[in-house]
C-alpha positions, 0 to 999 in steps of 0.5 A, spaced: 493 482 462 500 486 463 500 494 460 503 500 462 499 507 463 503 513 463 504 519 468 504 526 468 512 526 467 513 521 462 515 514 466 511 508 463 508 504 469 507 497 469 501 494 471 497 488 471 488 486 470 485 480 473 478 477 471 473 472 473 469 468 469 463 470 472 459 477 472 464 482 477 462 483 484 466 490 484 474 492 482 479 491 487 484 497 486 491 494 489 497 499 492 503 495 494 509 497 499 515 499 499 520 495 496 514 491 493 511 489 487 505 487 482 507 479 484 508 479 492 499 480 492 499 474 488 495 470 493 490 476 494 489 476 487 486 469 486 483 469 492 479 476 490 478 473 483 476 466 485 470 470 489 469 475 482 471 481 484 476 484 478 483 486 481 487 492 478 495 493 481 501 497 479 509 496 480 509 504 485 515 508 480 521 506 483 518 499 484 519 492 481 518 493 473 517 500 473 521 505 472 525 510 476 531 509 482 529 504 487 526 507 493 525 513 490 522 518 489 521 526 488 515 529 491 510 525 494 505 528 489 509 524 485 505 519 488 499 520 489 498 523 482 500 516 479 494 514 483 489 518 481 491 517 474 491 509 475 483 511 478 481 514 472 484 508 467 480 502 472 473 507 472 474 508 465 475 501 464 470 499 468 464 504 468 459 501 471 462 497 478 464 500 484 472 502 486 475 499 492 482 501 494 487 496 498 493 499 501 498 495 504 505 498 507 507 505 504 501 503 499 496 505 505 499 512 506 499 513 499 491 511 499 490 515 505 493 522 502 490 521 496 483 521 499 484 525 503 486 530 497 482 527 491 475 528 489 476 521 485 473 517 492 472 509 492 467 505 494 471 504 500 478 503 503 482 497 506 489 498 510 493 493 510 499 494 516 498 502 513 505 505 515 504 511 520 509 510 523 516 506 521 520 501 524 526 504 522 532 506 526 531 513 528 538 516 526 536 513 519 530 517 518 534 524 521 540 522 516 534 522 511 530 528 512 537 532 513 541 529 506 534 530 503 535 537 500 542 536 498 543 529 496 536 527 495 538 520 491 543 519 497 540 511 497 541 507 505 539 500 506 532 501 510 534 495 515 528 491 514 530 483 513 525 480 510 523 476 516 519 480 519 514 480 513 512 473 514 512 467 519 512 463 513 519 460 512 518 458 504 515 466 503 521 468 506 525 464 502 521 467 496 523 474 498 530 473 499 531 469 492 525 475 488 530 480 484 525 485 484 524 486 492 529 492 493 530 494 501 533 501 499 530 508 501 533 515 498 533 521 503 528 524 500 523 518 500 524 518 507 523 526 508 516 524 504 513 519 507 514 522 514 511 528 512 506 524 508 504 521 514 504 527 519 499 531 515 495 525 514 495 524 522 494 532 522 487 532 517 484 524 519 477 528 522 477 530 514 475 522 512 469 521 510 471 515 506 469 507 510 475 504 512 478 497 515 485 497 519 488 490 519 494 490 522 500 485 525 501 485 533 508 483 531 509 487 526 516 491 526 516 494 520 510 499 521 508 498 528 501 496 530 500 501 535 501 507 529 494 504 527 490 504 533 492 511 535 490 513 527 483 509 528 482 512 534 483 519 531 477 518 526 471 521 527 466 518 521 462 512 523 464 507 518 470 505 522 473 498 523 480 495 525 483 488 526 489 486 530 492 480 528 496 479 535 502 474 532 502 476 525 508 479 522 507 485 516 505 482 509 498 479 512 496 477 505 503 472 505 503 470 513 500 463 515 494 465 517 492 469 510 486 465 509 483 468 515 485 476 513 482 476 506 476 472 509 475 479 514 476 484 508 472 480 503 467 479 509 467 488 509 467 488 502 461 485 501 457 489 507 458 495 502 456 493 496 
């Protein structure tokens, strides 16, 4: 099923709901990347419900059939406050299950900020190659964070080809021929995501939240070694990370999916 619920600044995002046939494990609460949308997790999708879990995700403002300039976006509150919206819509729809959230990319940092600030805490947290640190050239990311106060919509390309999400050649195909992937950044989006990312890293001790941490050891959009730092940097006790050594970015779309979604679905279930 496909709506839209309304943030606090009047754009209408667009968002899905999937459901098994038989009585639901818990909600699985998906927030994708950037430059991603609602169709790219379709294989999680139906692993998930397959197995009886509900799935809800959203296309991120600026992102696939939501509104707003592509890779873009104000204030990083902007996201996070979309987030917590969302929460609420899913919790009042399903009272009565627990709340899992599924980070992938920059989906995981917005995750993160958001628990680390919301009183709204899920049952658990899964980052999926979590962006605490970008493969994007670092005169890129200068430009941005200078131009960001005056040309704050100045749009770059990020650089970031659609190879390095998978090894799967027919997935890259896909991503090259799909209309709503996008690979630009505004300088302000730029100048967020890594001021987001250092006062993640600057109040992780603060996460008390169960986490899983799976990453590619040959992604080169959001580097591995990022996460193993940020998972050695936690001090709650119900921590865990894997490292996939030859996978590329977008785990839940290179050839080795099945095994990924079997440790995360494997994690679930010793939380519920």
């Amino acid at each position: 099923m496909s709506e839209t619920f309304q943030t606090e600044n009047g754009l209408e995002l667009y968002y899905q709901s999937w459901y098994p046939q038989a009585s639901a494990r818990a909600v699985l609460v998906i927030v994708h990347g950037h430059g991603g949308h609602i169709g790219i997790l379709t294989r999680m999708v139906e692993y998930f419900v397959e197995r009886n879990y509900i799935v809800f995700s959203y296309d991120l403002r600026g992102n696939g059939k939501s509104p707003g300039q592509r890779g873009h976006v104000n204030s990083w509150t902007e996201f996070r406050v979309d987030l917590d919206n969302f929460i609420n819509l899913v919790k009042n729809k399903e009272p009565n299950q627990e709340v899992f959230i599924i980070g992938q990319s920059m989906g995981g940092t917005i995750a993160l900020d958001y628990i680390l600030r919301e009183s709204n805490q899920p049952k658990g947290l899964i980052l999926l190659s979590p962006a605490l640190e970008i493969g994007v050239s670092s005169w890129k990311l200068l430009i941005g964070q200078i131009l960001s106060r005056i040309l704050p919509n100045f749009a770059l390309e990020t650089g970031l080809g659609f190879s390095a999400a998978s090894r799967d050649p027919e997935v890259v195909a896909d991503c090259e021929k799909d209309s709503l992937r996008h690979s630009q950044g505004t300088a302000r989006l730029a100048a967020e995501l890594l001021n987001a990312i250092d006062w993640i890293k600057a109040n992780a001790t603060k996460i008390q939240v169960p986490i899983l941490i799976l990453h590619g050891g040959a992604d080169k959009v959001t580097l591995p070694q990022s996460s193993k730092y940020f998972f050695e940097s936690l001090t709650l006790v119900d921590k865990e990370r894997k490292e996939y050594p030859d996978s590329y970015h977008e785990l839940h779309n290179d050839i080795n999916y099945l095994e990924v979604l079997g440790d995360i679905q494997d994690w679930i279930g010793r939380h519920l």
